[in-house]
C-alpha positions in Angstrom: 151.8 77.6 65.3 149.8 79.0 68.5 147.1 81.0 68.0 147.4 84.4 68.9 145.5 85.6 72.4 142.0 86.6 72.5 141.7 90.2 72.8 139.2 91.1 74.7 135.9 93.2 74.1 135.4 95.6 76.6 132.1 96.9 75.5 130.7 93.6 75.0 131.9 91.9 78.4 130.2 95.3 79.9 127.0 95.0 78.3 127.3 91.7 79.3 127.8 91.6 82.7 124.8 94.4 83.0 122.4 91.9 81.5 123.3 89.3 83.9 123.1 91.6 87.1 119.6 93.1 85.6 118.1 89.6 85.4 119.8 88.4 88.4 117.8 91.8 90.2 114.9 91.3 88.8 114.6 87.3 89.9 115.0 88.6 92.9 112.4 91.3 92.7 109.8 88.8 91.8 110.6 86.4 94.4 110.3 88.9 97.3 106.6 89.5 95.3 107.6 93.1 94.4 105.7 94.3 91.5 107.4 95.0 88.4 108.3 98.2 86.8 106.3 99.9 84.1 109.2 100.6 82.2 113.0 99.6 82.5 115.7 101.9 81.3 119.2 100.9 80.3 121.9 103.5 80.3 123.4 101.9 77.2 120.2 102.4 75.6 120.4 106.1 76.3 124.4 106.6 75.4 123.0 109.3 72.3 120.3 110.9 74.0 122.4 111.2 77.2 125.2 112.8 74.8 122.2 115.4 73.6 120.9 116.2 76.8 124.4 117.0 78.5 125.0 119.4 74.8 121.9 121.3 75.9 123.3 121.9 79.0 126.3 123.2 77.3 124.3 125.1 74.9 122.5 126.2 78.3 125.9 127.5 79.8 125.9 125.6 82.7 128.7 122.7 82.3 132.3 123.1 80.2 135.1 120.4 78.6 138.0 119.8 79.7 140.4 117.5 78.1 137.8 115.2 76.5 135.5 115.2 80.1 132.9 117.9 80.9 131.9 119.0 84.3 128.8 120.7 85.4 129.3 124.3 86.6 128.1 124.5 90.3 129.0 128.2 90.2 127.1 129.1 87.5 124.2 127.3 88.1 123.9 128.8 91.5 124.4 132.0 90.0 121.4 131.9 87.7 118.2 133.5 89.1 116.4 131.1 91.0 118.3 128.3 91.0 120.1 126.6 94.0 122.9 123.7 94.2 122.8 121.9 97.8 119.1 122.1 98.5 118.4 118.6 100.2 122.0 119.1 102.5 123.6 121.7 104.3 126.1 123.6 103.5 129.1 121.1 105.4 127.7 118.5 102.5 129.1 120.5 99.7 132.8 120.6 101.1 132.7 116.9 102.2 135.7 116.0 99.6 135.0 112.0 100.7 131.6 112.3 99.7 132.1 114.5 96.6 134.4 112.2 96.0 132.3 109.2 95.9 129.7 111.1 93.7 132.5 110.9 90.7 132.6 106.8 91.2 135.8 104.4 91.1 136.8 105.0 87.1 137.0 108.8 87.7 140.5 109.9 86.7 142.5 111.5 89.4 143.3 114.0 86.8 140.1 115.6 87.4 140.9 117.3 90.6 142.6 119.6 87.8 140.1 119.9 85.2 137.6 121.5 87.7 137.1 124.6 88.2 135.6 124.4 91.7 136.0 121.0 93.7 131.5 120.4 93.9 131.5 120.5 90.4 130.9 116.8 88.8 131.1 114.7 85.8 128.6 114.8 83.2 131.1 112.6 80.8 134.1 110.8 81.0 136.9 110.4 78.5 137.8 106.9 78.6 141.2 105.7 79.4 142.2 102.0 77.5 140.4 98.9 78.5 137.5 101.4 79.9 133.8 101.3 78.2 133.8 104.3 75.4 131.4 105.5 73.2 131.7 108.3 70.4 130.8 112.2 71.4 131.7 115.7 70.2 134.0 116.0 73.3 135.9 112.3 72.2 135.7 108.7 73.0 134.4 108.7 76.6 131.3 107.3 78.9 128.8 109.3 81.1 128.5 110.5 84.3 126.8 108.8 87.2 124.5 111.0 87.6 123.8 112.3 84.1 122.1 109.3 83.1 119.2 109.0 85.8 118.4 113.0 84.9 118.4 111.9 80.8 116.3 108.8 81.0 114.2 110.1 84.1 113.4 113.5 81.7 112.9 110.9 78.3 110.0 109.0 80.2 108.6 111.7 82.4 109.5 115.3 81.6 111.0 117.9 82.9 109.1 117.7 86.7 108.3 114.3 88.1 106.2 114.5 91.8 108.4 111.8 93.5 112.1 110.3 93.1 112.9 107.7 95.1 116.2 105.6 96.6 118.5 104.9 99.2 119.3 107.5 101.8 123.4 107.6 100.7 121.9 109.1 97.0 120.8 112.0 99.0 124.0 113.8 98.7 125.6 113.8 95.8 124.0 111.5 93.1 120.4 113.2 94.2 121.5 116.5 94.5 123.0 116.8 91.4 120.6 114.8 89.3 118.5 117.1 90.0 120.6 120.1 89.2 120.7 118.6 85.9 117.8 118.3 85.0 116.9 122.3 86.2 120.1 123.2 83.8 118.6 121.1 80.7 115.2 122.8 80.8 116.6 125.7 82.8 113.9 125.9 85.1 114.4 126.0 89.1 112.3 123.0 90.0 112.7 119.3 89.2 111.3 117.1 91.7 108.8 117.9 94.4 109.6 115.5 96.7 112.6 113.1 97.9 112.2 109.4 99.7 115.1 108.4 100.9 115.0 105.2 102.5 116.9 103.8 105.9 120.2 101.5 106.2 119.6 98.3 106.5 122.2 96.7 109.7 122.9 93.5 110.1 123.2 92.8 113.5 123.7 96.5 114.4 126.3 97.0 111.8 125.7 98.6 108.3 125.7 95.9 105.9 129.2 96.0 104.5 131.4 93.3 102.4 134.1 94.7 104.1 132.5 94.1 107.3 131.7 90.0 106.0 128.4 91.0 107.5 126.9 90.9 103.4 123.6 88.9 103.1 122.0 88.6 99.8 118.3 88.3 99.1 118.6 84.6 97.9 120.5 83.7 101.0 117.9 85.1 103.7 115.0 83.2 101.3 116.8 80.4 102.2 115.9 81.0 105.9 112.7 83.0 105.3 109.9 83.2 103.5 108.9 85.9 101.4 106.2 86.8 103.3 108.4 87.0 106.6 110.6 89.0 105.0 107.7 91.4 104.1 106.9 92.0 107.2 110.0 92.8 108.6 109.9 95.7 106.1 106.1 96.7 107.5 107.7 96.5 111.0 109.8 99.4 110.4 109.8 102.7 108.9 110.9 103.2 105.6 113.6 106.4 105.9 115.1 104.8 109.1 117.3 102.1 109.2 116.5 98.7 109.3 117.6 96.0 111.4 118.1 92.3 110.2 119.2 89.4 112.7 117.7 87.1 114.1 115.5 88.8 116.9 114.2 91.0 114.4 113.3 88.2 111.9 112.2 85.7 114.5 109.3 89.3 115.6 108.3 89.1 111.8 108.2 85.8 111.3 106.4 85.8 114.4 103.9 88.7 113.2 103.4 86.6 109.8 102.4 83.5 111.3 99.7 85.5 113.6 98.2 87.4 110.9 98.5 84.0 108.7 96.4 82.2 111.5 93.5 84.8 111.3 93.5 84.8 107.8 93.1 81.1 107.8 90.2 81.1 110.5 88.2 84.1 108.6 88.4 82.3 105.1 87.5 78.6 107.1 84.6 81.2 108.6 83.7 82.7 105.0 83.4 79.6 103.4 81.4 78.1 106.2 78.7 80.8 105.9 78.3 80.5 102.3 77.7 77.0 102.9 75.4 77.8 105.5 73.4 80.1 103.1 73.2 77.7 99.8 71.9 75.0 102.4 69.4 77.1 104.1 69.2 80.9 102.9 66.4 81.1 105.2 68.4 80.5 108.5 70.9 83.6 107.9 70.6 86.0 110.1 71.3 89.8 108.9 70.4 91.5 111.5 72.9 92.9 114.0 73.5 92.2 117.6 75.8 94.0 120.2 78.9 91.6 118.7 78.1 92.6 115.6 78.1 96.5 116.2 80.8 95.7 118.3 82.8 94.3 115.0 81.5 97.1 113.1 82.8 99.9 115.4 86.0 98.3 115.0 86.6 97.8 111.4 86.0 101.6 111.5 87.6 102.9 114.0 90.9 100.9 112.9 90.3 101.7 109.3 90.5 104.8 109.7 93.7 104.8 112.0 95.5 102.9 109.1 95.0 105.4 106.9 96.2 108.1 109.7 99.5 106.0 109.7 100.0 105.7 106.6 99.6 109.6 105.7 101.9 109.7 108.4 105.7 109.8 106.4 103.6 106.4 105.8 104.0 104.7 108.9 103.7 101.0 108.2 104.7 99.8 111.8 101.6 102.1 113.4 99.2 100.4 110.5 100.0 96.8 111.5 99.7 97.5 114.8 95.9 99.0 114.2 95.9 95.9 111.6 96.2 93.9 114.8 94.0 95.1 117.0 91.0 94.8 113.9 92.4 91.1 113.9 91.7 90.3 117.8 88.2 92.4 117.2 87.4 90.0 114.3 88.8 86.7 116.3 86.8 87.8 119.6 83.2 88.2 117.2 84.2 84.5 115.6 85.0 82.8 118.8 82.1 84.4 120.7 79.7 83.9 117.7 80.1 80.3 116.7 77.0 80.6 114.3 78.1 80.5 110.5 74.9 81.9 109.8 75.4 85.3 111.6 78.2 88.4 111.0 78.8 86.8 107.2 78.3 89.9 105.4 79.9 91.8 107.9 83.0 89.1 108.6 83.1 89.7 104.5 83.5 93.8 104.8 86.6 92.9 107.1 87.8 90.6 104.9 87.6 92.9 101.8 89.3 95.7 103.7 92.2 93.2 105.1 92.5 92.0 101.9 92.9 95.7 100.2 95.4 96.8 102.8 97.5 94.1 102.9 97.5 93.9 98.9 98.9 97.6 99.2 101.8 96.2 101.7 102.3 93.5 98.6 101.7 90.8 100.8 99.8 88.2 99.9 97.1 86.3 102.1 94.4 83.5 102.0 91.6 85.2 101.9 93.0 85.9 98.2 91.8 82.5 97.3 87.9 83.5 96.7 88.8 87.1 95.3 91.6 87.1 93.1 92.4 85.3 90.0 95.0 83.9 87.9 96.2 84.4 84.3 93.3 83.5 81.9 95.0 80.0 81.6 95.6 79.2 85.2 94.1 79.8 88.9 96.3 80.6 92.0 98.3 78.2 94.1 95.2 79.8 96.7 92.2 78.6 94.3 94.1 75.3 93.3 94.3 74.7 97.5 90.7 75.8 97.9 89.7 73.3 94.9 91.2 70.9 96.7 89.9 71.1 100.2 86.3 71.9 99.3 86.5 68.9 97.2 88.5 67.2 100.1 85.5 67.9 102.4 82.4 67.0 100.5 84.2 63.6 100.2 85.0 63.0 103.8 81.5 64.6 104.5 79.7 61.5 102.4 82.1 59.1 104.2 81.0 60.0 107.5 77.6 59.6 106.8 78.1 56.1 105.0 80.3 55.1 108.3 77.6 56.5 110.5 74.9 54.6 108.3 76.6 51.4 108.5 76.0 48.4 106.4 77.9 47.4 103.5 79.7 50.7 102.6 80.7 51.4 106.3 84.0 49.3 105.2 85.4 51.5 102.3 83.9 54.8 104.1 87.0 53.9 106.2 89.3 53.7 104.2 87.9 56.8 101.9 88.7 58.9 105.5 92.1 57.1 105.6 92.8 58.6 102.8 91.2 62.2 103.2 93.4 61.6 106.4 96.8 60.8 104.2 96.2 63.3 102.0 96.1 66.1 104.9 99.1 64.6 107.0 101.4 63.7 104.4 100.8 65.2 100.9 99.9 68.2 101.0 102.2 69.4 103.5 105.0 68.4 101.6 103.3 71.0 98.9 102.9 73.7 101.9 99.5 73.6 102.1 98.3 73.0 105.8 94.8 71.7 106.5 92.7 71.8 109.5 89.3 69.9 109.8 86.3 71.8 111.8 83.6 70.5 113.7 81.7 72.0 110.8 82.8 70.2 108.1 84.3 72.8 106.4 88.2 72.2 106.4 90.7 75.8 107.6 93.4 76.0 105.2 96.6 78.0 104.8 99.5 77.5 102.2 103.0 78.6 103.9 106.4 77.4 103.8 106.4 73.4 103.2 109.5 72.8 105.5 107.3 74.2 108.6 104.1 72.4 107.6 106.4 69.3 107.1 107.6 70.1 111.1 104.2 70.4 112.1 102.4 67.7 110.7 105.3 65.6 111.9 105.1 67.4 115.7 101.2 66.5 115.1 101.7 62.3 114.2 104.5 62.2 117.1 101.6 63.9 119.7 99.2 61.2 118.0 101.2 58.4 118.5 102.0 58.9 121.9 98.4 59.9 122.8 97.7 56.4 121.2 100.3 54.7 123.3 99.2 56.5 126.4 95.7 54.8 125.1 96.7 51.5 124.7 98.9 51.6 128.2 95.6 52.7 129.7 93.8 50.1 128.0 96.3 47.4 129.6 96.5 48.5 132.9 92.4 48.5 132.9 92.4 45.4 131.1 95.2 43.8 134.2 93.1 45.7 136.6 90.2 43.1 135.4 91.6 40.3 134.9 93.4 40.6 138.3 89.7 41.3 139.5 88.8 38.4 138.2 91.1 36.1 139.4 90.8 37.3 142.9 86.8 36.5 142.3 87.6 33.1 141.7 89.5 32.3 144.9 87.4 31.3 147.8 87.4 33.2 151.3 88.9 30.1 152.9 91.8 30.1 150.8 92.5 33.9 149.6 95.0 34.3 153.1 97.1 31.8 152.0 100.5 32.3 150.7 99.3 30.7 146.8 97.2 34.0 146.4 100.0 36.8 148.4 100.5 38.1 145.0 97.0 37.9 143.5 95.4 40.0 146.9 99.1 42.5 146.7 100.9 41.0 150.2 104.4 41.4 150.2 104.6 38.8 152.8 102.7 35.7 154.2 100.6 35.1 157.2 101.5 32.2 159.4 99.1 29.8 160.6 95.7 30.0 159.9 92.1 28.7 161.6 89.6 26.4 160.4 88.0 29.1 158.2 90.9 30.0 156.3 91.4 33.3 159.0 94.8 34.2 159.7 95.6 33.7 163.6 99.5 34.6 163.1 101.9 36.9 161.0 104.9 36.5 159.3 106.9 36.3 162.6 104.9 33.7 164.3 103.8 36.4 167.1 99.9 36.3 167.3 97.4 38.6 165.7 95.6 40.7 167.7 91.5 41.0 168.3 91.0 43.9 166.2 93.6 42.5 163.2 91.7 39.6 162.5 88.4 41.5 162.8 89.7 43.6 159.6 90.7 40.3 158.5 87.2 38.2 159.0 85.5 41.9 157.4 87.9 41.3 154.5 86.7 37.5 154.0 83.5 38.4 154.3 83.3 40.8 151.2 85.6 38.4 149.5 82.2 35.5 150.0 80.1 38.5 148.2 82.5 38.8 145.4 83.1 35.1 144.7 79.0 34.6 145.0 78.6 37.8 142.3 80.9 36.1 140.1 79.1 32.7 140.4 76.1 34.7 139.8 77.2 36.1 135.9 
C-alpha cells in the first residue's frame, strides 16, 4: 500500500528558509570584513510583541480591521495635532499607486484595494490565505505587515526615538515613511527618527542591478574576482547616497587605489620596523630633532588630517577623504625617499602611521601597519603578526648567513644554502600563502599580505625577469669569452702568415687576397688586379701591430 504524500509545513519550510538566507548574509558580511551587529532581530521572534504593538495602535485610534487584516489610518493620523504622513516625499509620492503598491509586498491580497479606506493606507497585518505563513491574533490567523515589524523590534531594542535609521534609498518611500508613522501612532508622539540615510543604487555597468536585467552579481561571485579589500574601496570611492557603479573600469580604479595605498603601507611598516631596529642597536644615534623634511611631514599630517575630518562631516564624503588620504601618502613617501636615515622622522613616521591606521580602521579596511598594533583573540595573533613573525625571523637568519658567507671559511658553504633557502621561502612559499616579501639594502625585509593569486603572478613575472637577466648574463659571458679566445688565436698566428687564406676567418675576411710577398704582405686581391701603394701601407701597419701582439703573447 503507498504511503500517503507528505504534507507540507509551511511554517517550518519558512523559518527555514530565513535561517539559511540569515547565515548565508551574514557569511557574506564577514567576508567583505563588515563588523557584526550588536544585536540581531528575527521577525518570527517578535510575532506576539508585533501583535501588541499594532493593538496599541488600535487602542491609539489610528489603524482599523477589516476582514481579518488591519490597515493603518493615514487620515487619521494626519489628522492628529502634530503629526504628518509623507514627511521624507512629496506629495506625488503618496498617489504613486506602483509604489504604494510595492509597499504592501507580493502576498498582499488584491482584495485589499477594498478593505481600505483611503488607497495610502497600509498593512499592519495580514490574514493568511492557505499554504501562506499564519500565526494566531485577535483579528484571526494571519502574518504582519512589512513595515510593522521594523517599527516593533526597532521600538523593543531602542525606544520610542532612535537618532539614525538607516537603508537603501527605494525604503524611502513607503517602507520608511510608514515605519515611522508607526511608531509616532504607538507612543503617539510626532517624532520618531531624527534623521534618514538612504544609500545610492548600485549599477552594473550603467544599469540598475536587476535579475530581470541578467545583470545580478552576488557578493561571493565579485570575491571571486576581487578582494575584499578592492571591493572596499570601491565603496570609499563613491558617496554613499548616490549610486554606485560596478564594472570593470570602476573596479580596475579601486583595485588600482588598493594596491597604491597597499604599497605605502608596506614601505612605512619596512620603515617602522627599520628604526626600531636602528634604536635597540644604537639609541644613541637617533635623531629627534626636526629638520625642514620633517616640519615638512608635520605640516602635512595636519593639514590633511584635518581635511579628512572636513570630508567626512561633509554628508561623510569618503571619496574627498581618500583623496586627502593620498596626498598625506605622497607627503610621507617624499620624507622616506628623501630621508634614507632609519634613525631620523621615527617618531614622527609613527604619528602618521597611528593616524593612517585609525582612519582607515573607521573605513573597515584593514592594512599592514596593523601588524605591530593590533592583536588577535587571546589564543591567536593576526595573519599580519604571524607574517611579521616570520619575516623578522626570516631576516635575522639571512642576516647571520651573509656575514658567515662574507667571513668565509668552513661555514661560507652552508651560509649558501641557508640564503637559498631564505630565497625559496620568499619566491615560492609564501606567495602561495599571499604574503609578498621584499628584501632591503637594510636588512630589514618590506612585507605585504594580499591576494595569493597576484603574489603567485608576481613572483612568477619576477623568476621569468631573473631568468632571462641570467641568460642575457651568460650570452654576455660567451660572447666575451669568444671575443678572447678569438683574441687569442689571432695572437698566436704570425705576421707572415695572418694574410693568408688559413686565417680569413680568424682576422673576419669574407674573401682572400691573392698573391703575397716575401713577408707574408699581400701584393694582389681577390681578383688578381694589384694592390695599390696606400692599400698595402694599411696592410704592412696592420702586420706590424700584429708582430706586437704575437710578441705580448709570447711575453705572458
Amino acid at each position: 500500500m503507498a504511503s500517503p504524500p507528505a504534507v507540507c509545513d509551511v511554517q517550518t519550510a519558512f523559518v527555514k528558509l530565513t535561517l539559511e538566507q540569515e547565515a548565508s548574509f551574514f557569511e557574506d558580511m564577514a567576508a567583505l570584513n563588515v563588523r557584526p551587529p550588536d544585536a540581531v532581530t528575527r521577525v518570527t521572534d517578535y510575532v506576539p510583541e508585533i501583535v501588541s504593538y499594532i493593538e496599541t495602535i488600535a487602542r491609539n485610534g489610528y489603524c482599523y480591521e477589516a476582514n481579518g487584516s488591519v490597515y493603518f489610518d493615514t487620515a487619521a493620523f494626519t489628522s492628529s495635532e502634530g503629526k504628518v504622513y509623507g514627511k521624507l516625499v512629496d506629495a506625488s509620492a503618496l498617489a504613486d499607486k506602483e509604489l504604494l503598491a510595492e509597499g504592501e509586498g507580493a502576498l498582499s491580497a488584491s482584495s485589499a484595494e477594498a478593505d481600505k479606506r483611503h488607497p495610502s493606507d497600509f498593512a499592519l497585518w495580514k490574514a493568511s490565505k492557505p499554504g501562506e505563513p499564519a500565526w494566531p491574533s485577535p483579528w484571526g490567523e494571519g502574518r504582519p505587515g512589512w513595515h510593522i515589524e521594523c517599527s516593533a523590534m526597532m521600538s523593543d531594542l531602542l525606544g520610542g526615538e532612535v537618532d539614525i535609521n538607516a537603508g537603501g534609498i527605494d525604503l524611502k518611500f513607503p517602507h520608511h515613511e510608514n515605519q515611522m508613522a508607526q511608531v509616532e501612532a504607538h507612543y503617539d508622539c510626532c517624532k520618531a527618527c531624527n534623521y534618514f540615510w538612504h544609500s545610492g543604487h548600485l549599477s552594473i555597468d550603467g544599469l540598475k542591478m536587476s535579475k530581470s536585467l541578467k545583470n545580478f552579481i552576488t557578493i561571493r561571485e565579485a570575491l571571486e574576482t576581487y578582494s575584499a579589500r578592492q571591493l572596499r574601496f570601491l565603496f570609499l570611492l563613491q558617496k554613499y547616497h548616490q549610486p554606485m557603479e560596478y564594472s570593470q573600469n570602476s573596479m580596475a580604479a579601486a583595485a588600482d587605489l588598493e594596491r597604491r595605498f597597499g604599497a605605502f603601507e608596506a614601505a612605512l611598516a619596512a620603515r617602522l620596523r627599520e628604526a626600531d631596529t636602528a634604536a635597540d642597536a644604537a639609541p644613541q644615534e637617533v635623531l629627534h630633532r626636526w629638520g625642514d623634511q620633517e616640519r615638512r611631514l608635520n605640516d602635512a599630517l595636519v593639514d590633511k588630517r584635518a581635511a579628512v575630518h572636513a570630508a567626512l562631516l561633509d554628508c561623510i564624503d569618503t571619496p574627498s577623504a581618500v583623496k586627502r588620504l593620498e596626498q598625506l601618502i605622497r607627503a610621507a613617501n617624499s620624507y622616506m625617499g628623501e630621508v634614507p636615515q632609519p634613525q631620523r622622522g621615527a617618531t614622527l613616521l609613527h604619528a602618521v602611521a597611528r593616524y593612517y591606521r585609525r582612519v582607515m580602521g573607521a573605513f573597515g579596511v584593514e592594512t599592514a601597519l596593523d601588524a605591530a598594533g593590533a592583536a588577535g583573540s587571546a589564543d591567536s595573533a593576526t595573519p599580519l603578526q604571524l607574517t611579521e613573525a616570520v619575516s623578522s625571523f626570516r631576516d635575522t637568519v639571512r642576516s647571520i648567513a651573509i656575514e658567515a658567507k662574507r667571513s668565509g671559511g668552513e661555514g661560507a658553504g652552508l651560509a649558501d644554502e641557508v640564503l637559498r633557502v631564505c630565497d625559496a621561502l620568499r619566491d615560492e612559499s609564501l606567495p602561495a600563502l599571499g604574503v609578498r616579501i621584499e628584501d632591503r639594502p637594510s636588512g630589514v625585509a618590506q612585507f605585504a599580505i594580499d591576494e595569493p593569486q597576484r603574489v603567485l603572478a608576481e613572483a612568477a613575472r619576477r623568476r621569468e625577469a631573473a631568468a632571462q637577466a641570467e641568460a642575457a648574463k651568460a650570452a654576455r659571458a660567451a660572447d666575451q669569452a669568444a671575443r678572447e679566445a678569438a683574441e687569442a688565436a689571432r695572437a698566436s698566428v704570425p705576421p707572415s702568415e695572418m694574410f693568408s687564406p688559413a686565417h680569413d676567418g680568424l682576422f673576419g675576411r669574407e674573401s682572400s687576397y691573392g698573391a703575397l710577398d716575401a713577408e707574408g704582405i699581400p701584393l694582389e686581391d681577390a681578383t688578381g688586379e694589384p694592390l695599390s701603394k696606400s692599400q698595402r701601407k694599411k696592410l704592412v701597419k696592420l702586420a706590424q701591430k700584429q708582430a706586437k701582439l704575437v710578441e705580448a703573447a709570447g711575453r705572458r
